[in-house]
PLY file of the C-alpha trace (Angstrom):
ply
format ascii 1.0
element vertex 316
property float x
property float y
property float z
element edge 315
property int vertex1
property int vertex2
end_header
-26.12 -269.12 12.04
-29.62 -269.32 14.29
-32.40 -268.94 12.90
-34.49 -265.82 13.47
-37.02 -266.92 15.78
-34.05 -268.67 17.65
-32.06 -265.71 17.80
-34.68 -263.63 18.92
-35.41 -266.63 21.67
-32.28 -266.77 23.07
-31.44 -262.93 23.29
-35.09 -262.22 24.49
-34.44 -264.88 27.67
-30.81 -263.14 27.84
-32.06 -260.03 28.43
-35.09 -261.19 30.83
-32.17 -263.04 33.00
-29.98 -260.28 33.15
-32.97 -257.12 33.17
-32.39 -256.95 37.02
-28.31 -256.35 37.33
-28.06 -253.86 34.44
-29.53 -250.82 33.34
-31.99 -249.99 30.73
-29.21 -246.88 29.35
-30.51 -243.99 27.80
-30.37 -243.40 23.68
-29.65 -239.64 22.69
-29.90 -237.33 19.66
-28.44 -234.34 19.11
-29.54 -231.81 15.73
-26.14 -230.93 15.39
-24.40 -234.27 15.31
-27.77 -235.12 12.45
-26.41 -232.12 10.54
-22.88 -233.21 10.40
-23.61 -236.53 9.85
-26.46 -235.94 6.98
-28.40 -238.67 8.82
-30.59 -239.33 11.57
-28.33 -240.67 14.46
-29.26 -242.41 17.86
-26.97 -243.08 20.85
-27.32 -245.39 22.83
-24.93 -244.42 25.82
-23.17 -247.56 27.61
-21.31 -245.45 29.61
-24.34 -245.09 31.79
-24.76 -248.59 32.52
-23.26 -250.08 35.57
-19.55 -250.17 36.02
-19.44 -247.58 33.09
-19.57 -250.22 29.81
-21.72 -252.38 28.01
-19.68 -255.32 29.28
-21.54 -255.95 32.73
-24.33 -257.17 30.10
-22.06 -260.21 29.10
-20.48 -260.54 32.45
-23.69 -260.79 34.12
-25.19 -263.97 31.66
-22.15 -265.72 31.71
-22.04 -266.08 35.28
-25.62 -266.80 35.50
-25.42 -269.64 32.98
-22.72 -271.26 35.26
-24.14 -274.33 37.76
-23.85 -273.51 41.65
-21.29 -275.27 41.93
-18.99 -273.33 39.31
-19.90 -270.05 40.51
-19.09 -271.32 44.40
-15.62 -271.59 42.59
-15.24 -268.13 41.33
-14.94 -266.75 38.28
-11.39 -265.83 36.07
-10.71 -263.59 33.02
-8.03 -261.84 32.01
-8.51 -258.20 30.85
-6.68 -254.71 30.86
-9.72 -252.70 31.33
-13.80 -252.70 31.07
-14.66 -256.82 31.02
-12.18 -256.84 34.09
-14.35 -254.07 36.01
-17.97 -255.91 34.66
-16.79 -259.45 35.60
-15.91 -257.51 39.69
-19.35 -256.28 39.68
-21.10 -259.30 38.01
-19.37 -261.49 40.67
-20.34 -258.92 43.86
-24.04 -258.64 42.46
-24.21 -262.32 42.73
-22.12 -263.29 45.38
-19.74 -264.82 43.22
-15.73 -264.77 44.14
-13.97 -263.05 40.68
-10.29 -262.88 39.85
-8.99 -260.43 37.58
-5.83 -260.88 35.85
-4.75 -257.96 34.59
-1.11 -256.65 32.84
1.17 -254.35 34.54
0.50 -251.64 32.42
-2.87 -251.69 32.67
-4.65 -248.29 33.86
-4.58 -247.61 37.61
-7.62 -245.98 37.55
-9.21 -249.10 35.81
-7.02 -251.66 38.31
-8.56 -249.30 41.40
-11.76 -249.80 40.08
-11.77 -254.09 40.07
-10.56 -253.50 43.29
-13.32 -251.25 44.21
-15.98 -253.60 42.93
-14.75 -256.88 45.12
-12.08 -258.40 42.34
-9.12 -259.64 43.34
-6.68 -258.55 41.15
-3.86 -260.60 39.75
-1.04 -258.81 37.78
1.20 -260.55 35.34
2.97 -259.70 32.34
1.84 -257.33 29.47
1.39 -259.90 26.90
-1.62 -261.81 26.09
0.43 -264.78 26.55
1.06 -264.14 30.22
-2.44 -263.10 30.70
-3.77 -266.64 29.08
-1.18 -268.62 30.88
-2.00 -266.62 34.42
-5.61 -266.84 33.46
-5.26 -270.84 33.25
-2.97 -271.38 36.69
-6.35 -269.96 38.48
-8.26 -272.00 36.90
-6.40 -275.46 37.51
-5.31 -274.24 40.96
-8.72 -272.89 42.70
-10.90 -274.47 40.14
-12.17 -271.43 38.84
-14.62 -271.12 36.00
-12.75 -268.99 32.87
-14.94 -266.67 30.90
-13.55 -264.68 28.08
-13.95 -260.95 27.47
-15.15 -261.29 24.60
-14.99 -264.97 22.85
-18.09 -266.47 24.57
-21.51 -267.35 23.67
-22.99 -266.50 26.81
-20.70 -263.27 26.49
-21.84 -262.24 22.55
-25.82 -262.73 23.81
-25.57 -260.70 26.77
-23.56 -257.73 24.86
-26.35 -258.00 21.99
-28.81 -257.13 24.58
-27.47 -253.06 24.13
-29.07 -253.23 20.40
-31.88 -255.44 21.47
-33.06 -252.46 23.80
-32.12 -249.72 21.07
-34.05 -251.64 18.65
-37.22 -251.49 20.98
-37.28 -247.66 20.75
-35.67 -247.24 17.34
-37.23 -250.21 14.83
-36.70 -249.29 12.29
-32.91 -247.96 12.58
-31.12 -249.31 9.04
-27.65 -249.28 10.28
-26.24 -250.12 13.76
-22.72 -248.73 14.28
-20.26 -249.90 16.95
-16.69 -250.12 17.61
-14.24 -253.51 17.67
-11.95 -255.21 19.40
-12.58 -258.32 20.35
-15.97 -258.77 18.86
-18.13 -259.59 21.63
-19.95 -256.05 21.23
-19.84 -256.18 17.36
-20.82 -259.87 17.32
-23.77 -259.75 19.93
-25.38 -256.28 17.44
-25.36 -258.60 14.44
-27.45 -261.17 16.26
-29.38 -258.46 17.53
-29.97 -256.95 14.12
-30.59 -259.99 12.64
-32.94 -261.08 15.43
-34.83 -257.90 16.17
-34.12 -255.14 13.07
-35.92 -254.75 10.23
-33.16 -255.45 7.10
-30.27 -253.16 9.67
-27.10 -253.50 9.00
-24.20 -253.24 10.83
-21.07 -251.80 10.67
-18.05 -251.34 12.66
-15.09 -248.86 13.56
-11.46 -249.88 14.07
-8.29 -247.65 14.70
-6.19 -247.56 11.75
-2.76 -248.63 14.11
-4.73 -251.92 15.21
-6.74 -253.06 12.00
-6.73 -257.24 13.21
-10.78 -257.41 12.58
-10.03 -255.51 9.07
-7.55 -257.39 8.17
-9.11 -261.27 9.18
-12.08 -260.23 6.75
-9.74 -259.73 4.09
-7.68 -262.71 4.87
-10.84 -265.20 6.36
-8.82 -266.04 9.06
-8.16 -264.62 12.99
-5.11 -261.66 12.35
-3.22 -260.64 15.00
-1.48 -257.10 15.78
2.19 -257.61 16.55
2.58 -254.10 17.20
0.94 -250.52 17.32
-0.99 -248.41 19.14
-4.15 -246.93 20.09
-5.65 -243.96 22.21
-8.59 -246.49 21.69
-6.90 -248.91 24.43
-10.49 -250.86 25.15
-9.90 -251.69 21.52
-6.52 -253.34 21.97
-7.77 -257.07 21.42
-8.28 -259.64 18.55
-11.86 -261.73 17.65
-11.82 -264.83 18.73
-13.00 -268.57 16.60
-16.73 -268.05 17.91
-17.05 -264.68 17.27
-15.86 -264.07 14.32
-17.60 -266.28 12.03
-20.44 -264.64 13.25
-18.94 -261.20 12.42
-17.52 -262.95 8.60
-21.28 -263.62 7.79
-22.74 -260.60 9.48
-20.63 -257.19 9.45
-21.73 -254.64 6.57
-18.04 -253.22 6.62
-15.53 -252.41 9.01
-14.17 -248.53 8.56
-10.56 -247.82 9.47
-10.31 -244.52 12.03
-6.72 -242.68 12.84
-6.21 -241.20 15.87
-7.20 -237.53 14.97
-10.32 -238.84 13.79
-10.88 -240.66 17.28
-10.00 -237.70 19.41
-11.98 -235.65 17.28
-14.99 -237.88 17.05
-14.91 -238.24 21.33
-15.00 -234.10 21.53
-17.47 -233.57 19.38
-19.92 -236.38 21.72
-18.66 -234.58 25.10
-19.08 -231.04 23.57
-22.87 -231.79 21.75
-24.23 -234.83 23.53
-22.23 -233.20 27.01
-21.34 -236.55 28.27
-18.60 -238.56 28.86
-17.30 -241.22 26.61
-14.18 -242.93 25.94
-11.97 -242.86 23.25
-13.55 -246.52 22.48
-16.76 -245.19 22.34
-15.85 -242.43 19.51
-14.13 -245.08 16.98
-18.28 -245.72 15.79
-19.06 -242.15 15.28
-15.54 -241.59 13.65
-16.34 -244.45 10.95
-19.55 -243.17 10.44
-18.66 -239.35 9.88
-15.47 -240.72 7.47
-17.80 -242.17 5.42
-20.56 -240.52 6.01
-21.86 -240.08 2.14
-22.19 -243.40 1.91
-24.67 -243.21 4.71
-26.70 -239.97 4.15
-30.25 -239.80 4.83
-30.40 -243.10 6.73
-31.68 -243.74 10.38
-28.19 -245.08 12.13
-28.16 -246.25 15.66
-24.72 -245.79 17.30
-23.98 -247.67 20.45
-21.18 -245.40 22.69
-19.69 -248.47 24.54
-18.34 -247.12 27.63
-17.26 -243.79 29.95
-14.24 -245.22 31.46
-11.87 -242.25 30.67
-8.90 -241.35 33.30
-9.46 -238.00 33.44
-5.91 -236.85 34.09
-5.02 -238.19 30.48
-7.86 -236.33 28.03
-6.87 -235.87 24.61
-7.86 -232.30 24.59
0 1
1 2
2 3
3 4
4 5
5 6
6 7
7 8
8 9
9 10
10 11
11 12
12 13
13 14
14 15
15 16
16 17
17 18
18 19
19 20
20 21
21 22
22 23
23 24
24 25
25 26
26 27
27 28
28 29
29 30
30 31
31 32
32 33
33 34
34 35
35 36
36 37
37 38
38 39
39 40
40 41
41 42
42 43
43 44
44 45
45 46
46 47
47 48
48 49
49 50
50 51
51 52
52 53
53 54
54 55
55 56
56 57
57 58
58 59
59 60
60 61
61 62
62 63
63 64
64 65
65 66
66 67
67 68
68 69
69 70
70 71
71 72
72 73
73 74
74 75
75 76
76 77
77 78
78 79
79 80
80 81
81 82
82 83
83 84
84 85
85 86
86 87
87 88
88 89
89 90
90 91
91 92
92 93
93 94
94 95
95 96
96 97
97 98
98 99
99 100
100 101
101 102
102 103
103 104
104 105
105 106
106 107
107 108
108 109
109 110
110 111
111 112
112 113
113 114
114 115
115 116
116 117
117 118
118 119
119 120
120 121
121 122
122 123
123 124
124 125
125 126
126 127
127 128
128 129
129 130
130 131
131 132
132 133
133 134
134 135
135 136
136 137
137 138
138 139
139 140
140 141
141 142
142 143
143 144
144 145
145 146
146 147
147 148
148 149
149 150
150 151
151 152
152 153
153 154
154 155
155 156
156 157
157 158
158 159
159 160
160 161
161 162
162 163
163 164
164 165
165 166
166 167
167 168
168 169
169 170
170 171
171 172
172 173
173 174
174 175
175 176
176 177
177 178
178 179
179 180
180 181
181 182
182 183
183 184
184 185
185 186
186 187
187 188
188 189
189 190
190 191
191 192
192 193
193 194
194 195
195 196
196 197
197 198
198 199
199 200
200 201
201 202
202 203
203 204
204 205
205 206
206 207
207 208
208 209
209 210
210 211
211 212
212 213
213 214
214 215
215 216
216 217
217 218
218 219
219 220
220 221
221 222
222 223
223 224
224 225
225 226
226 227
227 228
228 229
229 230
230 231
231 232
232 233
233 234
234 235
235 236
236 237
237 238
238 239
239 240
240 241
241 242
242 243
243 244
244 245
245 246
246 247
247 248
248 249
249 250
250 251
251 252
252 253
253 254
254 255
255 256
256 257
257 258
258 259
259 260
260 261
261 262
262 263
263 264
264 265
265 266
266 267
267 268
268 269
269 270
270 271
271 272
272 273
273 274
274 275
275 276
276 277
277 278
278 279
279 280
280 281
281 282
282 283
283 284
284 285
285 286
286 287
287 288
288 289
289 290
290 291
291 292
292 293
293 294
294 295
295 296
296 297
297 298
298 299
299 300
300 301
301 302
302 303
303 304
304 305
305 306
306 307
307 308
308 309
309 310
310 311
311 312
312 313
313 314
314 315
């Protein structure tokens, strides 16, 4: 693990290099959400930044910290939702070609979005295998530069720039709460933490029907999910050998969520905060109001990853 002064090095240059293709998102209380929590709670709300996620943070660096001649190339990733949208814009905003390889299934409204932002998108397969064997034809065949969702330094540093800002307003926040998946998000806070909080932890949320990042702390090794579901669907990956040592060292705990909680925990941020989130986005609250005792009377950051909701499918 970096050092401090490294850490707070390299995210402080991340966030200077990426300052003018992202937005500085808003953080929001609400009294109400304090009172049902027993804490004081701060949201920082991703789903204003550009493309509607934190991911256009990671997307961004990692195509900056390619050489000219990589980025005259293109870009590839594979994903079935938000990293495939950032990595479209990314790419536009720098005049970069992308290609998105998406699954079948994926959500129209998400595939019309790449689309809408300049990607070209690729379909294949819903399995992660297709995806990384689709993924890796591009990349041999146009000699395109692959950059993981969520599995990438570059990535990690440029996600951790979300709790860098938060910590700027909020220092001295104790706990940072997020959602995971594939741990860039999750990853990038504990470097930010470590970096730029004063003794903040963090913790994460996972749905109870994909528990892969629960399960690989228990085990010390990368789990998979061979089946299950998830209204969560953002969430529907696995860390990845870079991130997740840095998660091992770093994460507090990681609280499991079900479904009701999830629904309920995205209702109660559209009906108090009045904005819109993702199911994704609610997993952090839900862990935190589960086990909220064990959290009362602290100062809790909260970062609400993303507003990418089709609209025609709301829980409620």
């Amino acid at each position: 693990m970096p050092h401090t002064e490294s850490l707070q090095t390299a995210l402080t240059q991340t966030h200077a290099r990426i300052k003018p293709y992202i937005h500085d998102t808003p953080v929001l209380t609400s009294r109400l959400l304090n009172e049902l929590a027993g804490a004081s709670l701060y949201f920082k709300c991703e789903n204003f930044q550009r493309m509607g996620a934190f991911k256009m943070r990671g997307a961004v660096n990692a195509i900056m910290q390619l050489s000219p001649e990589q980025q005259r190339h293109g870009v590839v990733t594979h994903s079935s939702g938000n990293f495939a949208q950032a990595l479209a814009l990314a790419a536009q905003s720098l005049g970069v070609t992308a290609y998105i390889v998406m699954p079948s299934n994926a959500p129209r409204v998400k595939k019309e979005a790449v689309l809408a932002y300049g990607g070209q998108v690729i379909d294949c397969a819903p399995t992660l295998s297709a995806r990384e064997q689709t993924a890796q034809q591009l990349v041999t065949e146009r000699g395109a530069a692959f950059i993981h969702p969520s599995n990438d330094l570059h990535v990690i540093l440029g996600q951790g720039t979300a709790a860098v800002e938060l910590l700027a307003r909020q220092p001295d926040l104790t706990y940072l709460f997020t959602p995971v998946g594939g741990g860039g998000l999750l990853a990038g806070t504990i470097l930010a933490a470590q970096g730029f909080g004063r003794s903040c932890r963090v913790v994460a949320g996972e749905p109870e029907t994909m528990d892969d990042a629960f399960r690989s702390l228990q085990s010390g090794r990368i789990e998979e999910n061979a089946s299950g579901d998830t209204i969560a669907d953002g969430l529907k990956t696995q860390l990845g050998d870079l991130n997740f040592p840095i998660i091992q060292q770093g994460v507090e705990e990681i609280i499991l969520v079900s479904e009701a909680e999830i629904v309920a925990a995205m209702r109660l941020i559209w009906e108090r905060l009045k904005i819109v989130v993702e199911a994704s986005s609610a997993v952090a609250l839900a862990a935190l109001l589960k086990n909220k005792a064990a959290y009362a009377g602290q100062s809790i950051g909260i970062i609400l990853s993303g507003g990418n909701v089709d609209l025609g499918k709301l829980p409620f």
